[in-house]
C-alpha positions in Angstrom: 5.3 19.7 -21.9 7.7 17.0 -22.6 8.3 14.5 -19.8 11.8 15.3 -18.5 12.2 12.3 -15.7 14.9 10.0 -16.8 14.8 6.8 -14.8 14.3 6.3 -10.8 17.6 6.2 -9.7 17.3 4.6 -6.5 14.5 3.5 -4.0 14.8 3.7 -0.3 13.5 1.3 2.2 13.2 1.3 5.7 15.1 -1.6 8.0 15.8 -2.3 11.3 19.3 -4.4 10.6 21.4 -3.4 7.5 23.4 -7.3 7.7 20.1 -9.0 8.3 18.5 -7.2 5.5 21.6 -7.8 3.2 21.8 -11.1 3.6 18.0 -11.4 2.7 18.1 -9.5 -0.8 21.1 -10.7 -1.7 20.2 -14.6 -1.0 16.2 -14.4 -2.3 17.2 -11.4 -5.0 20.8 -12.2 -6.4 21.2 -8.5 -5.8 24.6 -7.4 -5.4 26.2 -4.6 -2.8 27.4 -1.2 -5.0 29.4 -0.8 -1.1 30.2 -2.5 2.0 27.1 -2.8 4.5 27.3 -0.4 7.3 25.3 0.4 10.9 23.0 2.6 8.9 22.5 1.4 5.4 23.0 -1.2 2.6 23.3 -0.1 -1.4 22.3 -2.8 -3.6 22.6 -2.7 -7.1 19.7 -3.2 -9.7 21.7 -3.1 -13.4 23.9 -0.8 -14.1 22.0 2.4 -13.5 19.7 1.5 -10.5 19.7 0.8 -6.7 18.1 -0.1 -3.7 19.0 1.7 -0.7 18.1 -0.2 2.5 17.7 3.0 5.5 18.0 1.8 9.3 15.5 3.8 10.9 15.5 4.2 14.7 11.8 2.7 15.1 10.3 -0.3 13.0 8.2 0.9 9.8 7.3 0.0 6.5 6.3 1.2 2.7 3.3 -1.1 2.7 -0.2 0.7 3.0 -3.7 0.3 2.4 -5.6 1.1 -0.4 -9.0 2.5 -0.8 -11.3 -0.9 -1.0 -9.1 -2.5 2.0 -5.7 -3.8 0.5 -2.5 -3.8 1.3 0.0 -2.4 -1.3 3.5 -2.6 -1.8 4.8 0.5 -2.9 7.8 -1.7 -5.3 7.6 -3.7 -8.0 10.4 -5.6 -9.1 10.6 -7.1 -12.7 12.3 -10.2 -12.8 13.6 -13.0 -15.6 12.5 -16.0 -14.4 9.7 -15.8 -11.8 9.6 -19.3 -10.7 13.0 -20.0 -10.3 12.8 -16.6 -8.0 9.6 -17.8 -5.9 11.0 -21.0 -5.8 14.3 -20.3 -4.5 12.7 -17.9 -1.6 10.3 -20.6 -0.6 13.0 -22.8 -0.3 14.8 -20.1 2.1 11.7 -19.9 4.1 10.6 -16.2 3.1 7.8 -14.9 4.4 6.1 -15.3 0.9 2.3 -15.4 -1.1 1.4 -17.6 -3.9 2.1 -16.8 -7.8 -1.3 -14.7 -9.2 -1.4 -15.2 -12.6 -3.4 -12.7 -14.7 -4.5 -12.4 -18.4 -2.7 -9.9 -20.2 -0.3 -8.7 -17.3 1.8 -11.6 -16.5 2.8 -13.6 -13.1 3.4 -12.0 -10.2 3.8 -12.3 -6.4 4.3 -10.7 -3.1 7.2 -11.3 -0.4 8.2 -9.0 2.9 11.5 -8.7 3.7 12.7 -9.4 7.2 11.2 -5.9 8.3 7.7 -6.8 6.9 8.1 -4.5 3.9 6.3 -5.8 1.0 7.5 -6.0 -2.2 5.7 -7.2 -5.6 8.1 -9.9 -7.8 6.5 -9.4 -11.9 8.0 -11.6 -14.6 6.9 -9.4 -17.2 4.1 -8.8 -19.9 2.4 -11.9 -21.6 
């Protein structure tokens, strides 16, 4: 059978303060708002095609969980052009953030939580 998903269109992820969370993508991100921010949710715009859509749920969770041998996973990974400018520019802005792993073959990456502790992998791409 022939694969018949397309893309992912958008992800969802769970917040406890939609202008405290869009402040924080925005200003570590660049990401940009496809609508105003309102009590319950923030869109954000990946491209042309994607989005993020941050949820306010009514009790602090998060997408991270741990794996098999012990580790905790982030459950998005976001590709970006220029990974130290990135890290760099959310150190700077005092996110909650872990060190660049560079590995052979796969490329940079590293991991940051967002104000609600959700963690999220930054990738700048195959080597």
């Amino acid at each position: 059978m022939k694969a018949k998903v397309k893309q992912i269109e958008c992800v969802y992820i769970p917040i406890t303060n939609p202008y405290v969370s869009a402040e924080w993508y925005q200003k570590n991100l660049g990401l940009e708002l496809r609508n105003p921010v309102t009590e319950d949710q923030v869109q954000l715009r990946i491209g042309e095609n994607q989005a993020i859509f941050l949820i306010k749920t009514k009790e602090k969770t998060t997408l991270n969980y741990i794996e098999v041998g012990g580790t905790e996973m982030s459950a998005i990974t976001l590709e970006v052009t220029n990974i130290e400018e990135i890290y760099n520019n959310m150190k700077t802005n005092g996110a909650r953030i872990e060190g660049i792993n560079e590995t052979d073959g796969c490329g940079n990456f590293f991991d940051v939580y967002d104000p609600d502790g959700n963690k999220i992998s930054i990738w700048g791409g195959w080597k």
